[in-house]
N, C-alpha and C positions, 0 to 999 in steps of 0.2 A: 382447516379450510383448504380446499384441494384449490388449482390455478384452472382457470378457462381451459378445458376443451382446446382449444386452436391451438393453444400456448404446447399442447402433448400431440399435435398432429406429426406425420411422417409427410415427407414429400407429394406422394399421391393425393394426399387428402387434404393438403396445402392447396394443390394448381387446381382441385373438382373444389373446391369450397371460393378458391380465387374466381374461378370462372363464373360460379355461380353470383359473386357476391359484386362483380367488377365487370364482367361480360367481356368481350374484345374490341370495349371502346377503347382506342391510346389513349394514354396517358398525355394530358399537357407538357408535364415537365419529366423527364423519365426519373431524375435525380430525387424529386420528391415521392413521388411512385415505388421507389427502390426503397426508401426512410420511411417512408408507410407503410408500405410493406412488412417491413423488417419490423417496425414496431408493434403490430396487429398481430406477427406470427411470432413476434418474439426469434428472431435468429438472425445470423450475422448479413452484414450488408451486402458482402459477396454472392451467396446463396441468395438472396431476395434478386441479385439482380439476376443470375441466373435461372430462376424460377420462372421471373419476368419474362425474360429472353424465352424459356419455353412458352406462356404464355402467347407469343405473337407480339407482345410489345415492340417497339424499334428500340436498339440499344447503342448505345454511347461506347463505342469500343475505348475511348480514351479513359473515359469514368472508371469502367469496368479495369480498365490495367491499372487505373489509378490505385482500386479500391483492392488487388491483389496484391500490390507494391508496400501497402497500407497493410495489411495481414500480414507480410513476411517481415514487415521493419522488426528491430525487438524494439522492448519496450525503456524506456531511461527507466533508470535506477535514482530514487529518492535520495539524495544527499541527506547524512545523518547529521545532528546540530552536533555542533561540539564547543559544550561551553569553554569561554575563556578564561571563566575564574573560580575557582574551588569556593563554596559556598560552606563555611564550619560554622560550629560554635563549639559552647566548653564541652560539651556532650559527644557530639561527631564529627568525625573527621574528614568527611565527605557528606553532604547535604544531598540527598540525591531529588527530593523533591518536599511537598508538604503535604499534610491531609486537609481534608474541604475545612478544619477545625481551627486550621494555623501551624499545627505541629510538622516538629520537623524527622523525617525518617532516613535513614541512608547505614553507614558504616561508622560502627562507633570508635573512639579510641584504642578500647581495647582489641577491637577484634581489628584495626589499624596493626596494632604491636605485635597481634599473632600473627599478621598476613606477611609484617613486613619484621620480622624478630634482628635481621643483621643493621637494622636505619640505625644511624647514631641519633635520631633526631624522633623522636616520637609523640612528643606533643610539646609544643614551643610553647611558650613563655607568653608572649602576646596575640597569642590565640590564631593566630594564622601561619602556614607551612610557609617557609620562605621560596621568593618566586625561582630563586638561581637554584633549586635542587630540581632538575627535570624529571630524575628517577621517581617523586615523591608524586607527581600529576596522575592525574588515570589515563590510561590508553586513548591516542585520539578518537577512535574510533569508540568505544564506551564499548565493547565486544565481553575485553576480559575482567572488566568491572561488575559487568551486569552477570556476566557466572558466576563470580565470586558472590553477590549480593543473593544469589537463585541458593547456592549454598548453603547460604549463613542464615537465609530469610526461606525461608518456604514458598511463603504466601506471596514475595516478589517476582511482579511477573516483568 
């Protein structure tokens, strides 16, 4: 299914399709006119209000710096979770998650002993890595756990 027409227009055929569709009555509110816009032609708020502004509309010089200030900010960066406690059992040595089944998938023992062959400590006795070895944690950031896991596992995305 192809997208609307208006949605692939260029500039030209944006302000002859606006004119036709809106005529050169102003806008009540310019700010909603600009978001209307932008949503009918599908493109960013800056351009609608420029478009506008060709149009004849009266424009909101403050809006419009607003909405350029707005464009250049970057964007935040999503903080990654970082669990606080290693998830095992006798099978793995790292949980990394479950299937919709119940099962659990991640980093097993053995491939624990080949990743880390010099650990004096390789699978404890009561089933969990003690907390005071911080070498033994995975990377705060989960960066070089999850290449290891892309490695070992194919299909882990």
């Amino acid at each position: 299914m192809t997208s609307p027409k208006r949605w692939r227009m260029k500039r030209p055929q944006r302000l002859e399709h606006a004119r036709a569709k809106w005529g050169q009555n102003p806008p009540e509110s310019f700010k909603r006119f600009v978001r209307h816009y932008a949503n009918w032609f599908k493109i960013d708020l800056v351009c609608a209000a420029v478009e506008a502004q060709l149009l004849g509309h009266p424009v909101d010089a403050d809006y419009l710096e607003q909405l350029r200030a707005n464009r250049a900010r970057p964007k935040k960066k999503q903080s990654v979770a970082v669990p606080t406690e290693i998830d095992q059992d006798d099978y793995h040595a790292f949980i990394v998650g479950y299937t919709p089944a119940g099962f659990a998938y991640g980093v097993t023992w053995e491939e624990w002993d080949q990743m880390n062959p010099e650990d004096e400590v390789s699978r404890p006795v009561d089933g969990r890595l003690p907390i005071e070895c911080p070498d033994l944690h995975p990377p705060e950031d989960g960066a070089e756990l999850r290449r290891i896991l892309r490695e070992k596992h194919p299909t882990f995305t």
